[in-house]
C-alpha positions in Angstrom: -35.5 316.7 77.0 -38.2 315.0 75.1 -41.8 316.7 75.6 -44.8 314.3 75.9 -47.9 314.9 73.5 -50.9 313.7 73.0 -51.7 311.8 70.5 -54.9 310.4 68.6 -54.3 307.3 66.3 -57.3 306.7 64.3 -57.5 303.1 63.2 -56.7 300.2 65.6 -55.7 297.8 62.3 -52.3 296.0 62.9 -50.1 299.2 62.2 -52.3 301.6 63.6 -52.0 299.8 66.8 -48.3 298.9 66.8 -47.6 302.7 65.8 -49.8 303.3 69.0 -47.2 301.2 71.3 -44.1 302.7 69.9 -45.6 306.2 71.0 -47.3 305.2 73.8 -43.6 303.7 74.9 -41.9 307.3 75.0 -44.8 308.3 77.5 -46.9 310.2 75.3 -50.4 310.3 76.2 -52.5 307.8 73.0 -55.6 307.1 72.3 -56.8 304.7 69.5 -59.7 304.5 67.7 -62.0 301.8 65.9 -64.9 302.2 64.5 -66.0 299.3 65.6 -67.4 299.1 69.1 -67.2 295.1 69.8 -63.6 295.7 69.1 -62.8 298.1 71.4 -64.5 296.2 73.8 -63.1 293.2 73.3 -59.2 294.9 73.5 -60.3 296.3 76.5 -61.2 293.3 77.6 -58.0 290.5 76.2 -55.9 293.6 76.6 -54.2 293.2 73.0 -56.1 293.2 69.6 -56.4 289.9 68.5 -57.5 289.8 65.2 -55.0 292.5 64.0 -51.8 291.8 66.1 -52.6 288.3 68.4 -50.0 287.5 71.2 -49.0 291.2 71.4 -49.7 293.1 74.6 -51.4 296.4 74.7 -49.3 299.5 76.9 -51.9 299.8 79.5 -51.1 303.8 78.7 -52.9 303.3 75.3 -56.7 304.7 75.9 -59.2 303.0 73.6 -62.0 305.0 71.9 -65.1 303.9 69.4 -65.5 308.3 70.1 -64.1 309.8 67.0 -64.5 313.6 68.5 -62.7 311.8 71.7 -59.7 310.9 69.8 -59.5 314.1 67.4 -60.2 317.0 70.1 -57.1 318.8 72.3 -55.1 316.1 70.8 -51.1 317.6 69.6 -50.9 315.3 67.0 -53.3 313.0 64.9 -52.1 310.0 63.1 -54.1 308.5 60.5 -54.2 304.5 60.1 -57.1 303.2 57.8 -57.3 301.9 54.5 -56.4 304.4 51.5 -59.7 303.9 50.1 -61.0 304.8 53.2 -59.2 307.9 53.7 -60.9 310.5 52.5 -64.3 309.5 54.4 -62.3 309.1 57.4 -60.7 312.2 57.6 -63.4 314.1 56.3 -65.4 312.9 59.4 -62.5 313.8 61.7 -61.5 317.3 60.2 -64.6 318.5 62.3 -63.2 318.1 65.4 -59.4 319.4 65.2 -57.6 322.8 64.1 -56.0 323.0 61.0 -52.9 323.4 62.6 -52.4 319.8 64.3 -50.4 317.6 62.1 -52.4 315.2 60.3 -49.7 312.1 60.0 -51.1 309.3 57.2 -49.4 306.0 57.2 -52.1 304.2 54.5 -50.2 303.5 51.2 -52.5 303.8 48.2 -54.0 305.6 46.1 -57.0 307.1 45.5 -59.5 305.3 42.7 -61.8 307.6 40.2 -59.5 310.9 41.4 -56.0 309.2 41.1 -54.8 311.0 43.7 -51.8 310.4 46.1 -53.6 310.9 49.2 -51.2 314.2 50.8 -53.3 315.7 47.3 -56.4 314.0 49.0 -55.9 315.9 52.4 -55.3 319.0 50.7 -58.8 318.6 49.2 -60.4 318.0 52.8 -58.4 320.7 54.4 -57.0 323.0 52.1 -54.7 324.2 55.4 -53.8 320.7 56.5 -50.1 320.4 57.8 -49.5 317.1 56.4 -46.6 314.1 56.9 -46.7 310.6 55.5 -45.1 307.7 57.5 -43.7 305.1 54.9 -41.0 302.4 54.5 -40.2 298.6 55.0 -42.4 298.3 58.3 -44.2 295.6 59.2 -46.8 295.8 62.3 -46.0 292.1 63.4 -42.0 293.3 64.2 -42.7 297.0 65.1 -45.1 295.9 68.0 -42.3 293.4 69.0 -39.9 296.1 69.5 -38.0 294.7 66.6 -35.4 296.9 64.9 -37.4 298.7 61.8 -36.2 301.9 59.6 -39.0 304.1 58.3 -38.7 307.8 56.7 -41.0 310.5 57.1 -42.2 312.8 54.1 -43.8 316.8 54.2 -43.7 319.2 52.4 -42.4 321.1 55.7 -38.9 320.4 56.2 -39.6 321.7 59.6 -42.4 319.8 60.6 -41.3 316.4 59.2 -38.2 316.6 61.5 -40.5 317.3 64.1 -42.2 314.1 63.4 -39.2 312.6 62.9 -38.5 313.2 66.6 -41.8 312.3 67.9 -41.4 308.6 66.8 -37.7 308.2 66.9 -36.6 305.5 69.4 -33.7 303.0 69.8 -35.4 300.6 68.1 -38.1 302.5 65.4 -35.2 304.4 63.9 -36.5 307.5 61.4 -35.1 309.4 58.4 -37.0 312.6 57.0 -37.4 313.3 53.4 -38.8 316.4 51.5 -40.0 314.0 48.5 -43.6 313.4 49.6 -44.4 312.3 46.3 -41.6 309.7 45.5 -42.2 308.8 49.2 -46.0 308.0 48.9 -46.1 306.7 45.2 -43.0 304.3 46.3 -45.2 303.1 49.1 -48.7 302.5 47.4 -46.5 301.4 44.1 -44.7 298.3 45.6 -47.6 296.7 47.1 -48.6 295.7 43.3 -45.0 294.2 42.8 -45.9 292.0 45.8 -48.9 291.0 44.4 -46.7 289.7 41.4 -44.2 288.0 43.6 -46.7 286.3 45.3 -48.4 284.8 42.5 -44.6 283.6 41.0 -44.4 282.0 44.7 -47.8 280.6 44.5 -47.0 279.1 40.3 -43.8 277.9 42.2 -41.2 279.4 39.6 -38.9 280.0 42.7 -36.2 282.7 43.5 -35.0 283.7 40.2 -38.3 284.9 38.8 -38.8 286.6 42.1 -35.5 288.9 41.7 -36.8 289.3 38.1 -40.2 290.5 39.2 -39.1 292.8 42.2 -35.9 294.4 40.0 -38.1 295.4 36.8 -40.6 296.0 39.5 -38.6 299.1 40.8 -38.1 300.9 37.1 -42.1 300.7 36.6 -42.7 302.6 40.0 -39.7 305.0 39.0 -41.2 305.4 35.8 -44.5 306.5 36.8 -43.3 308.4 40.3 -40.7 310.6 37.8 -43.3 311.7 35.4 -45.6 312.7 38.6 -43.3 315.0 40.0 -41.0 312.3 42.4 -37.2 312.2 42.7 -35.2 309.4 41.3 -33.3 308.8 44.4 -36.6 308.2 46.6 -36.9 304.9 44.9 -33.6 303.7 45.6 -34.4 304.5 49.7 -35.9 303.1 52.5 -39.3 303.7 51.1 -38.7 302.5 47.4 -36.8 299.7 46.6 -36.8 298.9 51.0 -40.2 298.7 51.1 -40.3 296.2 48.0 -37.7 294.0 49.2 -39.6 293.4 52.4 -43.0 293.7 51.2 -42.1 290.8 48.1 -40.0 288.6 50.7 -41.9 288.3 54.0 -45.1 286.0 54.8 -46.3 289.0 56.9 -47.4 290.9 53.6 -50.8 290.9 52.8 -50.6 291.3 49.3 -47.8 288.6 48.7 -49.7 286.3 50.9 -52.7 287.7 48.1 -50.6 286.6 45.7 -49.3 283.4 46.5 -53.3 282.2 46.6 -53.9 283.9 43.2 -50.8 281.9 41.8 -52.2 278.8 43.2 -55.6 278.7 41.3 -57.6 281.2 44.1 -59.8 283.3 42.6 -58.9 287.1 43.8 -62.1 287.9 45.1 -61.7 284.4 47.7 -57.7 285.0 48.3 -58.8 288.5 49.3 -61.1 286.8 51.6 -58.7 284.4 52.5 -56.2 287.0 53.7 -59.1 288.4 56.2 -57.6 291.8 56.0 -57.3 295.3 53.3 -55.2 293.9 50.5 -54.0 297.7 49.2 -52.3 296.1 46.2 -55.4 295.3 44.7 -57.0 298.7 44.2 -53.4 300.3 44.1 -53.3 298.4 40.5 -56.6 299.6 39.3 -55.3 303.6 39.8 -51.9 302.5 38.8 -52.6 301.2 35.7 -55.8 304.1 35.0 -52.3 306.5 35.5 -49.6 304.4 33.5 -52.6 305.0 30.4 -53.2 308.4 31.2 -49.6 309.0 31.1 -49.1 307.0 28.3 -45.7 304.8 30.4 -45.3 301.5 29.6 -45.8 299.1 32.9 -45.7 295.7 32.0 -46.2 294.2 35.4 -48.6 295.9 36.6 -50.9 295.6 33.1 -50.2 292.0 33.7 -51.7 292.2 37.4 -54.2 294.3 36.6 -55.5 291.7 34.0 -55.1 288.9 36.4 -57.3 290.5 39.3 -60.2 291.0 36.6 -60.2 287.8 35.4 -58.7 288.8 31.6 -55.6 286.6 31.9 -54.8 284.1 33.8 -51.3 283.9 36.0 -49.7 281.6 33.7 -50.5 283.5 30.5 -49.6 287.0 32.6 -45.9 285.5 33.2 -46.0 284.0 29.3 -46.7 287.2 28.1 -43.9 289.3 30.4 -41.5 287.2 29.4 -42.1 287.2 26.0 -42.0 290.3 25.2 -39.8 292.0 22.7 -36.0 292.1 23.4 -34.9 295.5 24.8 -31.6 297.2 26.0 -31.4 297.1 30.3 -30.3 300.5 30.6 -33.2 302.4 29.0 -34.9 301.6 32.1 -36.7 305.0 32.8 
């Protein structure tokens, strides 16, 4: 028999909220937060959040909050939906009002500029006693709050508590995996946003389906590269939330940061096709800390150098795929 919680969800963006109807749908008790007041009021008032997730109903179980302490306090669970960058403010705020004890769950995929950390290391900063669990995998808000059939996996370092979780979202059609790899899991899930940004920007030069496969397939050794020298398993990449959350993340016209790229391949400047997009692009300041870590670490990551150069104006697209393809010949197989 499945015990109903409650629930705070802070961040109404278009996962936070579709997360928020998955839970809400088992008959948990939810309450979301924005920051924003104007668009709480205006969610209350259309019933669905329109800039985030338009045409998609709002469970009239959801409460909506612009109260922080409203959504943190007697609450059994608290999951965490802003932007990485934003995560440490946002949960520094919040740790005031909630035990230790009550999971914190994080579904932002980034990581964090200056400190390089994966953010389960920035919750650990915040709350040294923070019982941690990050949400990750090919997931996209638009066909979660549709009831469409998506696959996610769950990360702790409590085996215990991230089968918990695992229960807590689990339905017929959100099906969940847990995994004890929390840093595969997260660095797979801030790390493929980058490749996207690539794929997009071969979509938007028009150099079609072959450079694509190219892109996402020597996309997946760079991020096992980097996530096996910081303490990830192999196998992680090769699951739901590595080479999964690529696939859909460099495919679909719901991703942000391919959407991102396809404007920066057509001539857009990044700063306008972030703009453009209206929304967080993580990709972006994932390749700042990705490729501050690939020279810290001294690992060779071709693509995301290349993107890195292309978002600061050093190269241009064009030049960025010259120079990838030109590079020295090498043997397949000494991949990692």
């Amino acid at each position: 028999m499945y015990n109903y919680k409650k629930i705070g969800v802070i961040g109404a963006g278009s996962f936070g909220t579709a997360l928020a109807t998955v839970l809400a749908g088992k008959g948990n008790h939810v309450t979301l937060w924005a920051r924003k007041t104007q668009q709480i009021e205006e969610m209350r008032r259309t019933g669905e959040n329109s800039h985030y997730l338009p045409g998609v109903k709002l469970p009239s179980e959801i409460e909506l909050s612009d109260d922080l302490k409203n959504t943190c306090e007697d609450k059994d669970y608290l999951l965490f939906a802003v932007p990485a960058q934003s995560f440490r403010d946002v949960l520094t705020e919040a740790a005031k009002y909630f035990d230790p004890s009550v999971p914190v769950i994080n579904v932002a995929k980034g990581i964090e500029k200056g400190t390089l950390l994966r953010l389960s290391q920035v919750a650990e900063e915040v709350m040294p006693e923070v019982r941690y669990v990050a949400l990750s995998g090919p997931s996209h808000a638009e066909e979660v709050a549709r009831q469409l059939p998506t696959t996610v996996a769950v990360a702790s370092k409590d085996h215990d508590l991230a089968v918990e979780i695992q229960e807590l979202f689990f339905t017929e059609r959100f099906r969940v995996y847990s995994n004890e790899d929390i840093a595969g899991v997260e660095l797979g899930g801030a790390l493929k946003n980058i490749i996207a940004l690539g794929a997009g920007i071969s979509d938007g030069l028009g150099f079609g389906d072959n450079a694509k496969a190219a892109m996402m397939t020597r996309g997946i050794t760079e991020m096992t590269r980097l996530g096996l020298t910081m303490g990830a398993e192999m196998k992680t990449f090769s699951g739901l939330t590595g080479i999964g959350d690529l696939i859909v993340t460099c495919t679909s016209m719901h991703s942000r940061n391919r959407r991102c790229g396809i404007f920066i391949g057509e001539g857009v400047a990044p700063d306008e096709a972030i703009q453009r997009i209206g929304m967080v692009v993580e990709g972006i300041s994932t390749a700042e800390a990705a490729y501050a870590l690939a020279q810290q670490y001294g690992i060779e990551m071709p693509i995301t150098e290349s993107i890195y150069k292309v978002i600061h104006g050093d190269m241009d697209a064009r030049s960025a795929v010259s120079y990838l393809m030109g590079r020295e010949m090498k043997n397949e197989m000494h991949i990692i």
